[in-house]
NUKE-997290 format. One record per residue: x, y, z of N, C-alpha, C, O, CB in turn; residue in one letter. Coordinates in pm, whole numbers, plus 50000, padded with zeros to 5 digits. Atoms other than C-alpha are relative to their C-alpha. Glycine has a CB too. Layout:
BEGIN
XYZXYZXYZXYZXYZa;...
! end
This chain:
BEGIN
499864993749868389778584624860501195009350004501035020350056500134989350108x;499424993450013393058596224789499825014349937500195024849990500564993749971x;500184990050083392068619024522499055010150085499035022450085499434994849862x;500994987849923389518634124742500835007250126500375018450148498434991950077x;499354993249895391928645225047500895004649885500845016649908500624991550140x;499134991350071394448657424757499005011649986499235022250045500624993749857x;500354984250005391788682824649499555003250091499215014950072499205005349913x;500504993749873390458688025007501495009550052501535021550076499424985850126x;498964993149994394048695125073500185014849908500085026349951500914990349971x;500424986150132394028720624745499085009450048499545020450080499164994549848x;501294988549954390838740124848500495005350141500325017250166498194991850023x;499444993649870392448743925206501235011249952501175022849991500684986750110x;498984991550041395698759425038499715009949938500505019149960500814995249936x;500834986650090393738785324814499645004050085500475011350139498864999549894x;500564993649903391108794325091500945009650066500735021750063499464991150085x;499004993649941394478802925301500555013149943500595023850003500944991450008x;499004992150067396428821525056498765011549942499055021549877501054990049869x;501084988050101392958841924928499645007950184499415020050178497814988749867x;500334994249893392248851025327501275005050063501125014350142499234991650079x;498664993849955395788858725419500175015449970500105023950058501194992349929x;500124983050017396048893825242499135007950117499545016850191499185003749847x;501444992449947392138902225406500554998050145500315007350221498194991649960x;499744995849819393598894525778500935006350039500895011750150500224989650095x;498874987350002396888914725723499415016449964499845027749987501214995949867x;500714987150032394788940425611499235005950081499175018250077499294999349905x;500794996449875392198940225941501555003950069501795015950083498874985550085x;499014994049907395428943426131500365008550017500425013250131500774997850009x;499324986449984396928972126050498965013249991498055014149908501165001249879x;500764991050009395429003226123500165012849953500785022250001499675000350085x;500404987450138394759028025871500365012750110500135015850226497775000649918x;499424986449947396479059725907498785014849959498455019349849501775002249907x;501164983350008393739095025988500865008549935502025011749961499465009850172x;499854991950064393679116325731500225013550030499455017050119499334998449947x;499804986450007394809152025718498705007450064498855015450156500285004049849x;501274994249966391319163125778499464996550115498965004150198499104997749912x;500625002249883390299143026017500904998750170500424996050280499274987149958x;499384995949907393159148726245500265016050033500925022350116501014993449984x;499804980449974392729187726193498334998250130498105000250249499495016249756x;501765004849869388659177026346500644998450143500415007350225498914978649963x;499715005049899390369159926626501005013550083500915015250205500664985449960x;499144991049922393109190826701498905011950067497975015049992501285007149890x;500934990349946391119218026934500725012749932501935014649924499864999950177x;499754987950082391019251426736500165012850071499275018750131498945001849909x;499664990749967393059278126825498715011650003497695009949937501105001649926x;501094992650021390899308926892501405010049884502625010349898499015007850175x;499404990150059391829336926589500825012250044500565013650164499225003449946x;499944981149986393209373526624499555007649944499855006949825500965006849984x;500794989950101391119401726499500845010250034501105009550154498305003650021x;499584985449964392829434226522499445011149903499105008149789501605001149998x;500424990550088391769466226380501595006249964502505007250047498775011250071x;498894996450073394529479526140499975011649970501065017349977500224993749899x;499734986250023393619512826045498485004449950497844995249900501305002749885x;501254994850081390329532925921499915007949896500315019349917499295005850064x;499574987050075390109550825591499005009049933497985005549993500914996549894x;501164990050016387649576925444499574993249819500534993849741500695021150018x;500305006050049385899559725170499215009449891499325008049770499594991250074x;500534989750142383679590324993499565007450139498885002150227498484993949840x;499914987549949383799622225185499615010949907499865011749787501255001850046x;501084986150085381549656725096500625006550128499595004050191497694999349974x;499824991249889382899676425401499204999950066498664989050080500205010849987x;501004998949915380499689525633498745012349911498885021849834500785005450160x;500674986450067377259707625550498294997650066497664987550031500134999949782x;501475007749951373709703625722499075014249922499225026249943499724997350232x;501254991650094370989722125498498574999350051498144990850128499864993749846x;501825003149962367109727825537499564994449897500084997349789498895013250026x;501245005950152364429707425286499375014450022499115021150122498454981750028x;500804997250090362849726825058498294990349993498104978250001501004998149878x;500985009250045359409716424994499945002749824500965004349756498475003250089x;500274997450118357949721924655499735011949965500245016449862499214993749967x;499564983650000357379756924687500995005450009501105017349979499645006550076x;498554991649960360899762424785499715007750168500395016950213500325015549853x;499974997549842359719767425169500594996050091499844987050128499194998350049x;499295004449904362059759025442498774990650086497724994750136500775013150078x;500825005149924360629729225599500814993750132501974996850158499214990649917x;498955002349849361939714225938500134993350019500124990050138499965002450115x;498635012349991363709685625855501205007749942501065018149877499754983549889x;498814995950002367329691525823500574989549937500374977849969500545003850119x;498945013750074369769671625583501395005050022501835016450006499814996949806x;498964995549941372919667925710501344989949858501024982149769499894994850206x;499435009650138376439654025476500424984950084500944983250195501785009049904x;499635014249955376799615825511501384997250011501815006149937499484990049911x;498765009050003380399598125557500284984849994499824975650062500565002750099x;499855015050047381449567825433501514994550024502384998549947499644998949833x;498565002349954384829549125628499824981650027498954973350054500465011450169x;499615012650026386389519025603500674992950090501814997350104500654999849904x;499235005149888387499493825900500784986149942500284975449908498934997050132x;498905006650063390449476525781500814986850105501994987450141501085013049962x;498865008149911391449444226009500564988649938500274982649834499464994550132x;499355009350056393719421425997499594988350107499584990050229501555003849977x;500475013649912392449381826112501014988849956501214985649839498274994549963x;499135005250008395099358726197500004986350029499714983350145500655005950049x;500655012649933394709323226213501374989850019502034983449936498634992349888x;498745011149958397439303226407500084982849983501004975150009500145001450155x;500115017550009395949265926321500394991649880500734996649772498544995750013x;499125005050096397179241626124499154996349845499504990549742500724986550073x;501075000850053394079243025959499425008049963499475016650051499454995850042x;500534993049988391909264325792499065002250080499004993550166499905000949932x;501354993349955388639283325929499515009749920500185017249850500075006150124x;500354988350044386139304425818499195006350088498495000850173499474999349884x;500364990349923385119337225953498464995749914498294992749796500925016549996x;501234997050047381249337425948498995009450050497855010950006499504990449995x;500654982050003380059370026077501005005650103501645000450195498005003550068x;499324988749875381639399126259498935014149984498255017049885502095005849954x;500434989549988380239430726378500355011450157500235009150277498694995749972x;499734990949890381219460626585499335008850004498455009549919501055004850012x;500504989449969380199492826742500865009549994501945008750053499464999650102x;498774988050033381859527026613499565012150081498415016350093500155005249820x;500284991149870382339553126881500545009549951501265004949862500534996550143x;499314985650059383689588026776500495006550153499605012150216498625012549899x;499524994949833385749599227144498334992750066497234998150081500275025050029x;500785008049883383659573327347498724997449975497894991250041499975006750129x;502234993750001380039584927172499814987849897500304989249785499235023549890x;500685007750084378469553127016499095004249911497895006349930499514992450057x;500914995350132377509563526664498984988549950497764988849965501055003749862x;500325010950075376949530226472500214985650046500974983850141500625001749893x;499605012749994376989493026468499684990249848498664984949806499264994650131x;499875011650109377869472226168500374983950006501134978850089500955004649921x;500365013749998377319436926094500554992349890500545001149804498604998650000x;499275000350103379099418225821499504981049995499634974150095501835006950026x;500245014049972377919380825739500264990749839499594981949786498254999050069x;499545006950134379959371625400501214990050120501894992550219500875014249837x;498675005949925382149341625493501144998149888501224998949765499684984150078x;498714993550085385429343225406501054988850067501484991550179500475020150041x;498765011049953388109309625464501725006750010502405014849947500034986049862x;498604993849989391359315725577500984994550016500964989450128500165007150079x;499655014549993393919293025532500884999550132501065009550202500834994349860x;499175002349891396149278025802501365008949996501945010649889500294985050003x;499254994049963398859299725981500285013149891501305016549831500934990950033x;499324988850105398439329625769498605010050025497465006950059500374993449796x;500984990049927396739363825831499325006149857499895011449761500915013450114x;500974987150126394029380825579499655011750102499475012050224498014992649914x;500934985150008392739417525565498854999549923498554995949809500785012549935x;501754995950020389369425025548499805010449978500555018350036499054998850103x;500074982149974388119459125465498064996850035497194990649973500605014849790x;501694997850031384469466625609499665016949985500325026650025498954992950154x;500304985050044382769498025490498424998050075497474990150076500075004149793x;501754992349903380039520825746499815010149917500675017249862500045008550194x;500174985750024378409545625630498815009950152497795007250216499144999649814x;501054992449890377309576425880499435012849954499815022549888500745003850141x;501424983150059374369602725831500275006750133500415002350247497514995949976x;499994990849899374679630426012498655000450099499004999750217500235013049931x;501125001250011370929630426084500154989850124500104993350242499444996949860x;500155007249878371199594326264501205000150089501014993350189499654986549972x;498894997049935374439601926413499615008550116499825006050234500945006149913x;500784988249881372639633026594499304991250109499744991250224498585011249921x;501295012449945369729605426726500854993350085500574995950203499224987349872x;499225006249941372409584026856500855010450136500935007450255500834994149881x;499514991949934374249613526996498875001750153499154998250268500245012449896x;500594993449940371519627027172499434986650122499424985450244499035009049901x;500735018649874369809586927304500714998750092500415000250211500114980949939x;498875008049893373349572827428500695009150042501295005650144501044989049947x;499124996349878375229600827546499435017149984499995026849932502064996149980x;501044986349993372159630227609500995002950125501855010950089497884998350032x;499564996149913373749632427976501645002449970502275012650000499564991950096x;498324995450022377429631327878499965012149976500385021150048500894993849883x;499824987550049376929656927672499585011750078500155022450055499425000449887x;500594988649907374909679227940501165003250130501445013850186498344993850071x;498454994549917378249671428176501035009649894501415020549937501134983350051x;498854994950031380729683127944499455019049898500195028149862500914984849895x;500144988949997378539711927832499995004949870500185016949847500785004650075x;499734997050118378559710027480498504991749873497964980849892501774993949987x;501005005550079375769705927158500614987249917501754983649888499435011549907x;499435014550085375569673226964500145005749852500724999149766498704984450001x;499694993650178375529696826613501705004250075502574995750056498545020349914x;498754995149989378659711426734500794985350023501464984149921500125011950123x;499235006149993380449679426845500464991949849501594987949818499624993950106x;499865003950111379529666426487500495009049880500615004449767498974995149983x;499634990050092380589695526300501564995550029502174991049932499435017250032x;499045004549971383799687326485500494990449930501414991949849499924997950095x;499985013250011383789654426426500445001849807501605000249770498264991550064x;500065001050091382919658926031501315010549913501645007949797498665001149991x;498904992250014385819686425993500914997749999501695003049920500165006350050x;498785001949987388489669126133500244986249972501344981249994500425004250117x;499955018750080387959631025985501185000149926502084992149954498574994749865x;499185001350113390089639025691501305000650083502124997949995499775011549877x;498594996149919393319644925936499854989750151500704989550241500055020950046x;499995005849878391849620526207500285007250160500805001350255500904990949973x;499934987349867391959647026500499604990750104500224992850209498775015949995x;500945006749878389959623326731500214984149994500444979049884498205003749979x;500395016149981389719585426831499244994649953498104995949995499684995650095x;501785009150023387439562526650500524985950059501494979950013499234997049780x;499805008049970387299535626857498574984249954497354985049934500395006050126x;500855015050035385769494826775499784994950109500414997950211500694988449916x;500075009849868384359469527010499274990749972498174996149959499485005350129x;500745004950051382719441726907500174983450003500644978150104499985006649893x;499115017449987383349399626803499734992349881498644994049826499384988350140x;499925006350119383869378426523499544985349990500284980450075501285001049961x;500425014449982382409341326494500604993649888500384997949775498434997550004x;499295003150086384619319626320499584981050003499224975050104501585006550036x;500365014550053383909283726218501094986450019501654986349910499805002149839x;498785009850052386589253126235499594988250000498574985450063501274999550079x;500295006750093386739223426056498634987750085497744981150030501584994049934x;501185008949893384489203026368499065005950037498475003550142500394994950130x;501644992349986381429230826288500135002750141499234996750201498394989349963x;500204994149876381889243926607500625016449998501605021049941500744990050111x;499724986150022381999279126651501215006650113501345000850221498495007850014x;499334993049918384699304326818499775013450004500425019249918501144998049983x;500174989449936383949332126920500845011450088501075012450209499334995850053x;498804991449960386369360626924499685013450102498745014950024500665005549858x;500154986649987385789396427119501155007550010502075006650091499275002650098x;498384989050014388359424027003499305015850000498105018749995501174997249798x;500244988049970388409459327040501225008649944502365004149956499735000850144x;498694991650025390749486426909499835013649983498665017449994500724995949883x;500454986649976391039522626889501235004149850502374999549837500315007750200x;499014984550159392689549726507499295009650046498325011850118499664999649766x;498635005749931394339560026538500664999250162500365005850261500925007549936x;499325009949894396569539826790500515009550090501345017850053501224989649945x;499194993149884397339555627142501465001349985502125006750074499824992650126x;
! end
């Protein structure tokens, strides 16, 4: 009888000493990880700014007639394309990264909506630190005219002036920036709790 409460005693002292660690261990509560306290912080919204625009492959100006195969003037018109580069800088104040997953704006030449580009490479950015982006448009003279003539047919009938002439302008004085190209548009950016932000920025090159 003795011998049996000695090892009943024994098996109680093990049991103890093997469950002791496992209930010090429920107690304390585990410290959130890096990651999952960036989830839990609400995500700053970014800064997009436009930084500057630069001329990317330039032919000057020149609008020509097609040729057919005879060498007959036919009556389409080819006009010279331009190719420019929107250079921003995206700034991310969180303690965390994000990634940008599309942006796209609308490029105005003095107020006249030419184009709209779309951009849907994503691109991470790490916490508290700003990247540059470069996006590259290219504009045809051709749909530039089309645009001219759709979105600002009446402007142009106030101020009294042809849409070949404003683009001759336009394509003349790029290289020296003579005129405003202004952006407008918004960036969708990602953070680490898949939820999206949603930037809208706007800027004008060169800078008032």
């Amino acid at each position: 009888m003795k011998k049996f409460a000695v090892t009943l005693v024994l098996l109680i002292g093990i049991i103890v000493l093997i469950a002791l660690p496992c209930l010090a261990a429920e107690g304390k509560t585990p410290a959130p990880e890096k990651g999952m306290m960036a989830k839990k912080t609400a995500a700053k919204a970014p800064v997009v700014k436009l930084e500057r625009v630069e001329i990317v492959s330039y032919w000057g100006y020149y609008l020509d007639g097609i040729l057919d195969k005879e060498g007959k003037l036919t009556a389409g018109r080819r006009g010279a394309p331009l190719v420019l580069a929107f250079v921003y800088s995206l700034q991310n104040p969180n303690n965390f990264r994000i990634m940008l997953d599309d942006l796209k704006f609308t490029v105005a030449f003095e107020g006249f909506e030419l184009n709209t580009l779309t951009f849907f490479d994503d691109n991470y950015i790490p916490a508290k630190t700003t990247d540059y982006l470069r996006f590259n448009g290219t504009f045809d003279y051709n749909t530039a005219n089309l645009s001219l003539l759709v979105t600002g047919g009446f402007r142009l009938q106030e101020m009294n002036v042809k849409s070949g002439d404003l683009l001759k302008k336009w394509w003349e004085g790029i290289s020296d920036f003579t005129f405003p190209i202004m952006v407008n548009g918004t960036a969708t950016f990602v953070g680490p709790d898949g939820k999206n932000i949603i930037v809208p920025f706007e800027g004008t090159f060169p800078s008032k």
